[in-house]
Every structure is written in C-alpha cells, then in structure tokens.
KOLPABA-934413 format. One record per residue (C-alpha): residue number from 1; residue in three letters; z, x negated, y. Coordinates in steps of 0.1 Angstrom, whole numbers. Layout:
N
+-----+---------+-------+-------+-------+
: num : residuo :     Z :     X :     Y :
+-----+---------+-------+-------+-------+
: NUM :     ALA :     Z :     X :     Y :
...
+-----+---------+-------+-------+-------+
//
This chain:
197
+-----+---------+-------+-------+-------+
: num : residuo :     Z :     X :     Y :
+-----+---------+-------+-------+-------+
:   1 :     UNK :   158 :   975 : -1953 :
:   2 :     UNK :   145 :  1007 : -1968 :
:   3 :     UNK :   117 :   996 : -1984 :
:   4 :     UNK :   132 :   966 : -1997 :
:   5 :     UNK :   163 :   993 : -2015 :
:   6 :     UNK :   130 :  1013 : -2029 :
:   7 :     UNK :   119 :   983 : -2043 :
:   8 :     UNK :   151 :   965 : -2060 :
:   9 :     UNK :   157 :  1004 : -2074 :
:  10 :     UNK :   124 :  1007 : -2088 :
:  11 :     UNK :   128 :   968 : -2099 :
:  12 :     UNK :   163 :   987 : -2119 :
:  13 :     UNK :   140 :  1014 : -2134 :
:  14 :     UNK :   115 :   990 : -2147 :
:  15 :     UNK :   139 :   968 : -2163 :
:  16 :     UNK :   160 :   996 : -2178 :
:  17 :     UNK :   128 :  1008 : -2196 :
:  18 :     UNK :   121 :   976 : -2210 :
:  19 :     UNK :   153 :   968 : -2223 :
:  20 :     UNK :   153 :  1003 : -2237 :
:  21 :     UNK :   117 :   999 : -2252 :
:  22 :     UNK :   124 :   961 : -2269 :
:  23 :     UNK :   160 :   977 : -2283 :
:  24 :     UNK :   139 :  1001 : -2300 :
:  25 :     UNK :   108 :   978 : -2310 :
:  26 :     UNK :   135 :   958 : -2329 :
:  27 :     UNK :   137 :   987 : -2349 :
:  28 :     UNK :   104 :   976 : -2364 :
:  29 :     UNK :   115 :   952 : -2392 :
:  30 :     UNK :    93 :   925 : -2405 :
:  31 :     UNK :    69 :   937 : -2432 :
:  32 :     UNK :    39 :   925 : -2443 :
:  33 :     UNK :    13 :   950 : -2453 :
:  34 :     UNK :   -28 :   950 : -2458 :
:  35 :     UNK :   -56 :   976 : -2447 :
:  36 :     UNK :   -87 :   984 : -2453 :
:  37 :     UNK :  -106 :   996 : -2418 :
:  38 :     UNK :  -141 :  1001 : -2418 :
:  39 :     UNK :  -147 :   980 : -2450 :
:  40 :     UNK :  -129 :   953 : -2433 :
:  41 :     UNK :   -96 :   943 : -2449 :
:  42 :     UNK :   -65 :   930 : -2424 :
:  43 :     UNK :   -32 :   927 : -2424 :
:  44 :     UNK :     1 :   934 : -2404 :
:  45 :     UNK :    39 :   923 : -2405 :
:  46 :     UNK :    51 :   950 : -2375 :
:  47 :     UNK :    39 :   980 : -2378 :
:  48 :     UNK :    33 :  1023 : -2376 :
:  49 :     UNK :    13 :  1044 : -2395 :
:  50 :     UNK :     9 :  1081 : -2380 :
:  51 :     UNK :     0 :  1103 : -2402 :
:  52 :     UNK :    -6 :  1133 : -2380 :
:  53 :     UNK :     9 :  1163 : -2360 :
:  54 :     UNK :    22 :  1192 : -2381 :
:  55 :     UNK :    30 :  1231 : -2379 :
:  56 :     UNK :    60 :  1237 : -2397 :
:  57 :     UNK :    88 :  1261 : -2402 :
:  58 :     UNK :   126 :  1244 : -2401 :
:  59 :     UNK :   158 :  1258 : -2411 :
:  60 :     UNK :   189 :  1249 : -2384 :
:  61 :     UNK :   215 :  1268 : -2374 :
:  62 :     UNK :   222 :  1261 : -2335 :
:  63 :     UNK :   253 :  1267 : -2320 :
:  64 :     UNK :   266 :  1311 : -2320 :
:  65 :     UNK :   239 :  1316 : -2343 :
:  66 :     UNK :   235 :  1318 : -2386 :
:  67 :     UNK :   205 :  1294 : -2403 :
:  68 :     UNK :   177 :  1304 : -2391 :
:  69 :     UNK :   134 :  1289 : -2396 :
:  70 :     UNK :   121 :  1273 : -2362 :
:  71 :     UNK :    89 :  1269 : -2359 :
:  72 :     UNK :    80 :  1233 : -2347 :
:  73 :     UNK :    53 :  1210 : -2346 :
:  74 :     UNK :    60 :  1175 : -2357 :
:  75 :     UNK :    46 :  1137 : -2355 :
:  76 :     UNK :    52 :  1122 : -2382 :
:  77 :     UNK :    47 :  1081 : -2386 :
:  78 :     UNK :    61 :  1056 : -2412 :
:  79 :     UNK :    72 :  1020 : -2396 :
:  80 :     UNK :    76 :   987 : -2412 :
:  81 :     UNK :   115 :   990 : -2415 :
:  82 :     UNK :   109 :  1015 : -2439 :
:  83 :     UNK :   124 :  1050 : -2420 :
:  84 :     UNK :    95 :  1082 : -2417 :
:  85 :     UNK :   103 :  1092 : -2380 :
:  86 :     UNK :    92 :  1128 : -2376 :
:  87 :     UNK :   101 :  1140 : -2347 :
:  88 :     UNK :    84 :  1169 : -2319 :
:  89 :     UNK :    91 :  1199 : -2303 :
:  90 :     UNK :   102 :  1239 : -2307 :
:  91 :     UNK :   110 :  1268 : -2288 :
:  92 :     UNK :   148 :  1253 : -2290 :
:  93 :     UNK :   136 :  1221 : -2274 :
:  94 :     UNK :   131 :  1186 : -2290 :
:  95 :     UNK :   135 :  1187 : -2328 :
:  96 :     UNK :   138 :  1160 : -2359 :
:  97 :     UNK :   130 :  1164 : -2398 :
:  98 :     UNK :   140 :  1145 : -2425 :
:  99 :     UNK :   107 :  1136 : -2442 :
: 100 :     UNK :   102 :  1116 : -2473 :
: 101 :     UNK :    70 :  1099 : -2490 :
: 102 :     UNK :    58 :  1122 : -2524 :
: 103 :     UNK :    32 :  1116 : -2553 :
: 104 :     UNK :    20 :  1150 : -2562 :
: 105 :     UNK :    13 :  1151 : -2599 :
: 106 :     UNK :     3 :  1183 : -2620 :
: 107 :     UNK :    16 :  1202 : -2590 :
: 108 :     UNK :    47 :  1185 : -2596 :
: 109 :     UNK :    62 :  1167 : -2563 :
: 110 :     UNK :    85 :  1137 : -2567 :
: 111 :     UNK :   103 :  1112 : -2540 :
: 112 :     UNK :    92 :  1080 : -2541 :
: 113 :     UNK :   106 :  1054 : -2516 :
: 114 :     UNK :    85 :  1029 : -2496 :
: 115 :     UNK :    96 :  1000 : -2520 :
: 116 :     UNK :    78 :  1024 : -2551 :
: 117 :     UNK :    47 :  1021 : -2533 :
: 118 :     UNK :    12 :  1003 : -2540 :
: 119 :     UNK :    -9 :  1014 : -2517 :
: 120 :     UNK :   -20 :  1045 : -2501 :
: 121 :     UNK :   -62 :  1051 : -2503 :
: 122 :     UNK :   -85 :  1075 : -2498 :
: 123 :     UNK :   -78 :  1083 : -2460 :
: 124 :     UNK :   -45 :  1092 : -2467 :
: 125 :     UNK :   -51 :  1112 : -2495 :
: 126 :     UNK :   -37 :  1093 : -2528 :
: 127 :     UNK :   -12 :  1075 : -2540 :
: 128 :     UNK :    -7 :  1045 : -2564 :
: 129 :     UNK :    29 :  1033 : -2573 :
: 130 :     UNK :    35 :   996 : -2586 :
: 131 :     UNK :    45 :  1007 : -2622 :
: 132 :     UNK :     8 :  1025 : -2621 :
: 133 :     UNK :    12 :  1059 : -2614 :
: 134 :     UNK :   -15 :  1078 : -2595 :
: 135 :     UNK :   -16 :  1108 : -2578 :
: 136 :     UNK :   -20 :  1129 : -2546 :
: 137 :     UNK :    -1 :  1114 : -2516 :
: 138 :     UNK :    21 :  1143 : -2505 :
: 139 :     UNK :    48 :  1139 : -2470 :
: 140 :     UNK :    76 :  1157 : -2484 :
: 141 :     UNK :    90 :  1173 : -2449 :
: 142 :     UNK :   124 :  1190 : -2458 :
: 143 :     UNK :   114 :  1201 : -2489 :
: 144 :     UNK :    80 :  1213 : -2476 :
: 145 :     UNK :    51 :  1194 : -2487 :
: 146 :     UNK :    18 :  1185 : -2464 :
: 147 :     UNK :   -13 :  1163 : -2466 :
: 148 :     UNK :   -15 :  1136 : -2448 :
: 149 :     UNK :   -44 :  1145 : -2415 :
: 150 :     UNK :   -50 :  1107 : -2411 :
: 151 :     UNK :   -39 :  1073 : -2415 :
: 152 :     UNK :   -38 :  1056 : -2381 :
: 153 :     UNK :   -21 :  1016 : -2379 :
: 154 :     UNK :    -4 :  1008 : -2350 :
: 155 :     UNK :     4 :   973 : -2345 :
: 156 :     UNK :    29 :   954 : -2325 :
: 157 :     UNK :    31 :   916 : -2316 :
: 158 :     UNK :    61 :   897 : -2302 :
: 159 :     UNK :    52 :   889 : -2266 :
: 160 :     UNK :    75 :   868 : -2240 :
: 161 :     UNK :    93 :   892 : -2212 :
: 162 :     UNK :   120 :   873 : -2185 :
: 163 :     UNK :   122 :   848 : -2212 :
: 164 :     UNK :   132 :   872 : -2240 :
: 165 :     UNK :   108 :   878 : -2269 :
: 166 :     UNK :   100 :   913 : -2274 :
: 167 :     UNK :    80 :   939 : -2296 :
: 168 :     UNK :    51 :   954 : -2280 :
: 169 :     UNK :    22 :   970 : -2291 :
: 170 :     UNK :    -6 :   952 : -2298 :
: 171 :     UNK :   -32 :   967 : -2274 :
: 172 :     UNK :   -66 :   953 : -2288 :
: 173 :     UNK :   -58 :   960 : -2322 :
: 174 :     UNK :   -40 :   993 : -2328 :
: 175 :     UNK :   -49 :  1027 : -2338 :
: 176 :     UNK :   -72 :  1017 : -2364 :
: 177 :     UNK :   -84 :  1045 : -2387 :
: 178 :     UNK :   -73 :  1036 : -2421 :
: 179 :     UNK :   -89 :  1037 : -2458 :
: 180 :     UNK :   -62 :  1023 : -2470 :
: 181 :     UNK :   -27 :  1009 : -2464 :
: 182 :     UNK :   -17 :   983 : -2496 :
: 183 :     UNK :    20 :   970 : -2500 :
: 184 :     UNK :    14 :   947 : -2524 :
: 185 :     UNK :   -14 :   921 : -2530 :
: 186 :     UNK :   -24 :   942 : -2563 :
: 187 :     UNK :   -19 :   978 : -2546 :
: 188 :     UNK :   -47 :   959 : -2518 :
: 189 :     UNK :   -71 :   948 : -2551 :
: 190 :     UNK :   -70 :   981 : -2563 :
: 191 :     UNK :   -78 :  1001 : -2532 :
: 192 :     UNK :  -105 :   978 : -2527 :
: 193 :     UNK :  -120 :   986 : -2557 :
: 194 :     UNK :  -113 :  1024 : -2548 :
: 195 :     UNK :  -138 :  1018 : -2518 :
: 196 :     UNK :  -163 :  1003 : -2536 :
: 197 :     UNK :  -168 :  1033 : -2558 :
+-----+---------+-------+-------+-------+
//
C-alpha cells in the first residue's frame, strides 16, 4: 500500500508539471520565421531565440530600502509571441528586466518592436528593418544597451500528451547556432545575400 501511495503521488507530481509546462508552451504563439544555420536556410512557426547570459547592474528598490543598482546576471531570449523574457538571478534572489529590441545607428539607440523587424544577420550582430534601415542590433536592457553573445533557435512542436496537444521542444532540431533569423520573405533574401558576401 505504500508503494503504490509513492507511486499515485509521484503520478500527481508528474502531471502537475506538465500541465504547468503546456500552460506555459501556449505562451509561444504561432509565428512563422526563417534561418539561416550553417548555410542551410529553415524555417520555424514556435519558437526561442536566446541571445545570451548577461552581467548587469539593475535599479529596484526592495522593501525598507531606497533605489538601489543590483548586480544580476540575466538570460535573455525572444519567443514567437513577440515578449523578450529576461529573467536570472542576484544576490536578492530571482530577478526580471524589461528588455527591448534596438538598432544602434551613429551611436544613436532606438526601440524597435518585433513587427519593425527584417531580419537579424551577422551572428546576431545587425539589424535590418522592413522600411530599410540598417544598423547594429543592440538588446536595449532597461535602458542599458548590450550585444547580442549569440543567436541560438529553439524550436518547439505540438506533440499529443493524455490526449491533449501540447508544446514541446523539439529535441532533434533545437539550439541551432544562427547566422541569421528573417521575419519576412525579403528580410530572408537579404540575409542570404549578406552570407554570401
């Protein structure tokens, strides 16, 4: 009787973490996006892009105490529904950042949102809009801007699970390096020709 409580709790456990893990899947909207890995193009409709880990210095004022800079170090990724999550750790405990994408132009920094976007190239490094404009890709993180380390896709596939469909992620093929991420058919043309050069 004992081993068969251990088991129907652990059964619980198990199915409380996949109800959590498909509620936040869903998160991941439906958008369709192309890459370039390896010289080999491909596409995606659920996806992440990571971008990297990152050192920075965040101003919060926590609860008996005035404003003050933590020091934190962040992930920070970009999913298909459109929302940067950036979120990590700091002597306070878990933290989160409001991050947003930035073309970097004559050392001038400027918000763009995901819609703006073309297609990101060079590894990460720069940034075409659909009305043209080029420029260095910047992740604007509270006002602080960084340099993307690395584009890295992360896909995810619906798969069947006690009859419900649910996000997962796509184990034989995810984090590809990236080239390039295109959001448009043009922004994809373009990069391509980046690579070729």
């Amino acid at each position: 009787m004992k081993k068969l409580t251990v088991v129907l709790f652990g059964a619980i456990i198990l199915a409380g973490g996949m109800v959590s893990t498909s509620t936040a899947m869903r998160g991941l909207l439906e958008k369709k996006i192309w890459y370039i890995h390896q010289g080999t193009t491909g596409e995606a409709t659920h996806w992440a892009i990571y971008f990297g880990d990152f050192d920075c210095s965040l101003i919060r004022k926590y609860p008996g105490e005035d404003s003050l800079p933590v020091d934190a170090s962040l992930n920070i990724s970009l999913l298909s529904n459109g929302y940067i999550e950036a979120n990590g750790y700091s002597a306070k405990g878990k933290i989160e950042a409001d991050v947003h994408l930035a073309i970097r132009r004559d050392n001038k920094l400027t918000q763009v949102d995901m819609g703006e976007v073309a297609c990101i190239y060079d590894y990460g490094r720069k940034i075409r809009l659909k009305d043209g404009t080029e420029g260095e890709f910047v992740l604007d993180v509270e006002t602080s801007p960084f340099e993307a380390r690395k584009m890295m896709l992360r896909k995810y596939k619906f798969e069947e699970v006690w009859g419900e469909k649910v996000l997962k992620e796509d184990a034989e093929n995810t984090d590809l390096i990236l080239s390039a991420a295109a959001f448009t058919k043009e922004g994809l043309k373009y990069a391509q020709e980046q690579v070729k050069e």
